[in-house]
C-alpha positions as CSV (number, residue, x, y, z in Angstrom):
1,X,0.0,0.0,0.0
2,X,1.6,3.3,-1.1
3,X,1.1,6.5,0.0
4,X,-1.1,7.7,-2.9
5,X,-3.2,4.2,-1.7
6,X,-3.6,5.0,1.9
7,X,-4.4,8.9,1.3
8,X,-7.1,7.5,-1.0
9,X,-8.1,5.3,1.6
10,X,-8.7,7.9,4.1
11,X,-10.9,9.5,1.5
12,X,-13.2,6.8,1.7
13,X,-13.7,6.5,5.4
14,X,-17.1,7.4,6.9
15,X,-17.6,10.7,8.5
16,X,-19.2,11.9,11.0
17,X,-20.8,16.0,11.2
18,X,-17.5,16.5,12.7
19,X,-15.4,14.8,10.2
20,X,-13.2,11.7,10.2
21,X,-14.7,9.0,12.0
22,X,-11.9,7.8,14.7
23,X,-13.4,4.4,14.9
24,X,-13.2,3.9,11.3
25,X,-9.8,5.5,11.3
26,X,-8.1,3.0,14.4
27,X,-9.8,0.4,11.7
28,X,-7.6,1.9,8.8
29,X,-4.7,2.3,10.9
30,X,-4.5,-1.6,12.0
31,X,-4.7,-2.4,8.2
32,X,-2.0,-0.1,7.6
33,X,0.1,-1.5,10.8
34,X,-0.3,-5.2,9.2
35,X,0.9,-4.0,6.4
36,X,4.3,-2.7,5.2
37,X,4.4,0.2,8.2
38,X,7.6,1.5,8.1
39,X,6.6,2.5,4.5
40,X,3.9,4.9,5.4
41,X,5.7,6.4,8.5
42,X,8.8,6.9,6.2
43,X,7.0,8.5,4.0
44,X,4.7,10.0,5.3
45,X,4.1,13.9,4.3
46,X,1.8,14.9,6.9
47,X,-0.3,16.7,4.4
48,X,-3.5,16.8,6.7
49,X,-4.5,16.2,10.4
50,X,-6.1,12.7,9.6
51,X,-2.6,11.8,8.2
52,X,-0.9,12.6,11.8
53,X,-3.5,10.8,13.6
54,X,-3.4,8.1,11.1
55,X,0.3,7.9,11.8
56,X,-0.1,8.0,15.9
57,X,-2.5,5.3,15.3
58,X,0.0,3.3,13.4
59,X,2.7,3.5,15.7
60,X,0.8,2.1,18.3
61,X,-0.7,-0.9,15.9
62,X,2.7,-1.8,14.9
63,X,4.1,-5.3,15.9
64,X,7.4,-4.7,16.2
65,X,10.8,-4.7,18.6
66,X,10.6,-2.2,21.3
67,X,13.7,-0.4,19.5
68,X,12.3,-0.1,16.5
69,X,8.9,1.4,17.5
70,X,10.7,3.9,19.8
71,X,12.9,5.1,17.0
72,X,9.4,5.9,15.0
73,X,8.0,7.4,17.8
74,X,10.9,9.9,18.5
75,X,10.7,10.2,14.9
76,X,7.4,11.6,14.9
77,X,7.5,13.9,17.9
78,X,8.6,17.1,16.3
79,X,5.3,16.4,14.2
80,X,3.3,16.4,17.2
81,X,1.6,20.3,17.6
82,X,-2.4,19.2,18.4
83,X,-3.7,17.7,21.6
84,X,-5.7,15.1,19.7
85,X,-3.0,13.8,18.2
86,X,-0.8,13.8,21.3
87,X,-3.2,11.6,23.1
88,X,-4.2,9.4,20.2
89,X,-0.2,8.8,20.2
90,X,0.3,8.4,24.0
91,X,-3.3,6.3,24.7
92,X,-2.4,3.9,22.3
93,X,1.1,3.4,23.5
94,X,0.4,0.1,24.6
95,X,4.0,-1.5,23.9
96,X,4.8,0.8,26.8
97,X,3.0,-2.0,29.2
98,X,5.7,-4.5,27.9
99,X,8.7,-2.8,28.1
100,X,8.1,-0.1,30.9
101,X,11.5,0.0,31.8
102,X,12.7,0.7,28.7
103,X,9.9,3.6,27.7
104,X,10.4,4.7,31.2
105,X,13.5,5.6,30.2
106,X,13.4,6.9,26.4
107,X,10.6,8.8,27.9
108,X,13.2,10.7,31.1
109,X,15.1,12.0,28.0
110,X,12.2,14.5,27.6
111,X,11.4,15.3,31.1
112,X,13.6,18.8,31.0
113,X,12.5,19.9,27.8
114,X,10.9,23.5,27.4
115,X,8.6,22.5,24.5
116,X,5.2,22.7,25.1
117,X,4.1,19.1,23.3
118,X,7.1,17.2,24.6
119,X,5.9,17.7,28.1
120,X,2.2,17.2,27.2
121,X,3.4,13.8,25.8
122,X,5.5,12.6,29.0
123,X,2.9,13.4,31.0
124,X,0.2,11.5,28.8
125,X,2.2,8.7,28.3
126,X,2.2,8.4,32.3
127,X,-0.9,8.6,33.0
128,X,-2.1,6.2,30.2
129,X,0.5,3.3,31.3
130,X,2.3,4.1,34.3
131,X,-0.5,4.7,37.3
132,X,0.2,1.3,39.3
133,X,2.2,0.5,42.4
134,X,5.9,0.0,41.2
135,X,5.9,3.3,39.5
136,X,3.6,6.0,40.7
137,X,5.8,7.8,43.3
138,X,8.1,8.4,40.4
139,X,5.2,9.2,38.3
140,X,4.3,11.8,40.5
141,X,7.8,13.4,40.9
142,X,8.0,13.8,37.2
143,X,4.7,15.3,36.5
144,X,6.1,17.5,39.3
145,X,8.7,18.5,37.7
146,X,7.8,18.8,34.1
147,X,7.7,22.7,32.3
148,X,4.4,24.0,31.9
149,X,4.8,27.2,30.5
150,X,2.6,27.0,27.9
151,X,-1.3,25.9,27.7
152,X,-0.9,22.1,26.5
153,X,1.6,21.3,28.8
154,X,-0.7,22.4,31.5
155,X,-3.6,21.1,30.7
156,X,-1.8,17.3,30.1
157,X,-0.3,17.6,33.7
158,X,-3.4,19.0,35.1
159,X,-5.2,15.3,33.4
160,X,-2.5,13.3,34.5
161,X,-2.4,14.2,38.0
162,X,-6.5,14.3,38.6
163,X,-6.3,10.9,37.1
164,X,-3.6,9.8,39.8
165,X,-6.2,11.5,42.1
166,X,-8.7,9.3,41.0
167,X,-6.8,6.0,41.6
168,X,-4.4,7.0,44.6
169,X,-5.9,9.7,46.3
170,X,-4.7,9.8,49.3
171,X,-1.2,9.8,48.3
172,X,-2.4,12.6,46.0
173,X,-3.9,14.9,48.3
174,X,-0.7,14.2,50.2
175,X,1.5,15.4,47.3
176,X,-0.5,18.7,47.0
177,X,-0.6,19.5,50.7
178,X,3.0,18.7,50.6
179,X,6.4,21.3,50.2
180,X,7.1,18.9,47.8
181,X,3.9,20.4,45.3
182,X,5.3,22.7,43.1
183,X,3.3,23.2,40.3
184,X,2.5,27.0,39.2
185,X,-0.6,28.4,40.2
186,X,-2.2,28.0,36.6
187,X,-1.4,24.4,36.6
188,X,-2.3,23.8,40.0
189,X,-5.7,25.9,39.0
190,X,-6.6,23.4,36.1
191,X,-5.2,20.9,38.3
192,X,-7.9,20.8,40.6
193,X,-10.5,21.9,37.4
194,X,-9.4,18.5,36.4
195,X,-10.2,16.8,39.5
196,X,-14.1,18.9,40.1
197,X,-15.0,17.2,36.4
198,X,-13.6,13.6,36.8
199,X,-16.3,10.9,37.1
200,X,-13.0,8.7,38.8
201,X,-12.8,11.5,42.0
202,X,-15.9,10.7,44.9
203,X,-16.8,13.9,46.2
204,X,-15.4,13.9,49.4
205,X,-12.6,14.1,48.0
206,X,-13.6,16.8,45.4
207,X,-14.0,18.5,48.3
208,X,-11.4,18.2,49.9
209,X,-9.4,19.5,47.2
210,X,-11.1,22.4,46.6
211,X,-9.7,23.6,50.3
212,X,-6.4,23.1,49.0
């Protein structure tokens, strides 16, 4: 399937009143991934949006060494400049559930960075794979620590951490009582925005965070 192919593939997908059908697309991206993969990510030209979700999809379909798929997904980062895309990459990271060591660390070499997408995509990555017992104090230092300057950045710590609210709460709420809490006061705003509108959060402890 060449690239002309799989762009006239996409043209074919149902859509919905607010265009490309996602399910239909995760359908077109396994047929792709089963395929000869590394053709369409090498060439890809990213000439529309459903192209980069189409390749985030793709990268997470993949069957493949852990090496290899991590050299495609660093590959693609610079490409990465939309939220949807950014989680569509991150969610469907499931390889990361194998090798978590290994992502884990391809993952640290980000952690510093200034740019707003490279944060947004530590942190999703995180909270999509790494909220379970072995990790989640580190998990919680690095969401700590990651640059949020900018709006996307924000906004994916602000998700990651009310979803480590809703599955270890009380360590949570003892992280943002804590010296060791130091998220700016936008982030720490949306943080707890976060937590008010997630269905995983009981309302005790909604409320409890609001006095924060």
């Amino acid at each position: 399937m060449n690239l002309e192919d799989i762009k006239k593939g996409l043209t074919n997908i149902k859509r919905t009143t607010f265009g490309i059908s996602i399910h239909e697309l995760r359908k077109f991206a396994k047929k792709v991934a089963k395929q000869d993969y590394k053709y369409f990510l090498e060439n890809n030209d990213f000439s529309s949006f459903e192209l980069k979700l189409l390749h985030a999809f793709v990268i997470g379909y993949a069957k493949d060494d852990i090496k290899t798929i991590l050299k495609y997904f660093k590959t693609f980062i610079p490409h990465v400049d939309d939220w949807a895309v950014n989680d569509s990459l991150c969610q469907n990271f499931r390889i990361s559930r194998k090798y978590p060591d290994i992502v884990w660390n391809f993952l640290m070499k980000y952690k510093n960075s200034k740019k707003e997408f490279e944060s947004r995509i530590v942190a999703t990555v995180l909270l999509s794979h790494y909220l379970n017992d072995s990790y989640i104090n580190k998990v919680i230092e690095v969401l700590d620590s990651l640059n949020t300057d900018k709006y996307y950045a924000q906004m994916g710590v602000a998700w990651a951490i009310a979803t480590v609210m809703g599955k270890y709460p009380e360590k949570c709420l003892e992280y943002l009582k804590s010296k060791n809490c130091h998220l700016d006061e936008i982030t720490l705003k949306r943080t707890k925005q976060k937590i008010r509108e997630s269905y995983r959060v009981s309302n005790e402890i909604k409320l409890l965070t609001k006095a924060l």
